[in-house]
N, C-alpha and C positions, 0 to 999 in steps of 0.2 A: 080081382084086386086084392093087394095084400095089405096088414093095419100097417102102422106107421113102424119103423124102423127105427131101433133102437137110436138114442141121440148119439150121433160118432161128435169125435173132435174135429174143432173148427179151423180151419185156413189162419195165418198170422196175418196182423192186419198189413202186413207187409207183403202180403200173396197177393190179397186182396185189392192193395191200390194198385198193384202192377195188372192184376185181372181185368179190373173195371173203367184204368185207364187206357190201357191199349185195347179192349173189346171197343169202348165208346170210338178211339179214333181207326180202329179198323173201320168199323162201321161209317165211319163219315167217308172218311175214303175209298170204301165200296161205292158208297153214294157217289162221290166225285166223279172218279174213274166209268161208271157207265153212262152219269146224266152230263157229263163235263161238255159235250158235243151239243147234244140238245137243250137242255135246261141251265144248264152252270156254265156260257162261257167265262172265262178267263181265269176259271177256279184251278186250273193244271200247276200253277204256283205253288200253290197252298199244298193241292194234291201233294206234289216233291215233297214239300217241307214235312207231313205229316209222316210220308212213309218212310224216311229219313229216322222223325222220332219213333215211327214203330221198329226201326230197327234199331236204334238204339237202346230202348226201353228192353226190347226181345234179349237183346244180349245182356245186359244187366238182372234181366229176369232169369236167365238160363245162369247166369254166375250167380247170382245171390240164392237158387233154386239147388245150386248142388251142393249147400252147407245145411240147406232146411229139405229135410223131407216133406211132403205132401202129408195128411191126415191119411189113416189107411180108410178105405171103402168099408162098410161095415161087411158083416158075414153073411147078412140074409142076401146082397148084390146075388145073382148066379153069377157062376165063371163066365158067361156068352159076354152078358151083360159088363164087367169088368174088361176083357179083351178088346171090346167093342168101344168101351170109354177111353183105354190108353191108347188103341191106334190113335182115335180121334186126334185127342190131344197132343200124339206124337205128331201128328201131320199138322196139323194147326203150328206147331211151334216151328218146323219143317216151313211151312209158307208165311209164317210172318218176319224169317230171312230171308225166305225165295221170293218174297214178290218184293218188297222193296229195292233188293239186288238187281232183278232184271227189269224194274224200274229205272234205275239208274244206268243200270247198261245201256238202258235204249237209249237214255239222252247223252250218255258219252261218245257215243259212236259217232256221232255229225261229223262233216268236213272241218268245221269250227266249233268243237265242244267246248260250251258254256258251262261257269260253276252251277252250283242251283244254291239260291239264298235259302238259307233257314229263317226263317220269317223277317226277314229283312236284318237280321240281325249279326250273322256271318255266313261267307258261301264257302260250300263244301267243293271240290273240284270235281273234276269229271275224273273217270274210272281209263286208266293206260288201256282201251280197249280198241279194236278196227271196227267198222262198218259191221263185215260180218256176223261178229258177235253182238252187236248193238240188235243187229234184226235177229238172230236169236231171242238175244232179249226180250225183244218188243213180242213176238209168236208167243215167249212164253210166259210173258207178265198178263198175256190176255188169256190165255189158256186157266193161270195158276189165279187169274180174278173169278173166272167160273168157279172154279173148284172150293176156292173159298168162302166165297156166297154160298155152296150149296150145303160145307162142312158147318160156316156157323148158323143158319139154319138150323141144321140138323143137330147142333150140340146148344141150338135153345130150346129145340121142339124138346129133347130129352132132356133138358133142365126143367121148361114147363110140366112134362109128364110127371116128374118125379113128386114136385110139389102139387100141383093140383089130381093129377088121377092115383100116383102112388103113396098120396099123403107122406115121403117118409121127411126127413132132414138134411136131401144131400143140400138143396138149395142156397139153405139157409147156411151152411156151412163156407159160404162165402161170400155171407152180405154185411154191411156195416154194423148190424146191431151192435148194442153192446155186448159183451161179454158176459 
């Protein structure tokens, strides 16, 4: 185990609500998406509506993200570790467009594609797509739900690690404190 890690610089709190917003409603909508059959009927509404705003948040996040750089990693990171944190987070950003999209694909594909309301408040339309593509969709919106369960998982276990067994600051470098 190594001591704690020099204090690096912290996330703007404009990182941070885009962080802590869209982790919370990914997470719900993991939850949806596999218990919606069993435990949550009629929650598939809401499901649409949320991943809807994960992609817009996504995009907003990805434009407001290429005028602010990230904090750098401190130096003690090793390189494994660093290559290992950016894939991550490339693929994560990677499926929090790719799964809402083929989300949406699946439900435009029908004989009779329906808008999907955003919380009752406006509906979005269906996607110019065929049948074909819709079941694309649907393969790969289940496929890229696995995946993502397994990456956020794994980029909490490595959040957890950091702060509890590696004592250092990456954590904290993206939580509300103050300043």
């Amino acid at each position: 185990m190594r001591g704690p890690v020099a204090a690096s610089p912290r996330y703007s709190q404009v990182a941070i609500v885009f962080h802590w917003t869209i982790a919370a409603l990914v997470v719900a909508n993991l939850a949806i998406g596999l218990l919606h059959e069993s435990l949550l009927s009629g929650t598939i509404p809401l499901h649409k509506a949320i991943g809807l705003t994960v992609l817009a948040l996504t995009a907003a996040r990805i434009v407001w993200r290429l005028g602010h750089r990230p904090p750098p990693l401190p130096a003690e990171i090793p390189v494994w570790a660093r290559g290992s944190a950016h894939a991550l987070h490339a693929t994560l950003y990677f499926l929090m467009i790719a799964m809402p999209m083929t989300g949406w694909a699946m439900g435009s594909g029908r004989d009779v594609p329906r808008p999907v309301s955003w919380f009752g408040l406006f509906d979005v339309p269906p996607l110019p797509i065929g049948k074909a593509a819709a079941g694309v969709g649907h393969e790969a919106h289940e496929i890229l739900g696995w995946v993502m369960l397994a990456l956020v998982a794994i980029h909490v276990a490595a959040a957890l690690r950091h702060h509890f067994l590696l004592r250092d600051d990456l954590l904290a470098r993206m939580s509300f404190r103050a300043r």
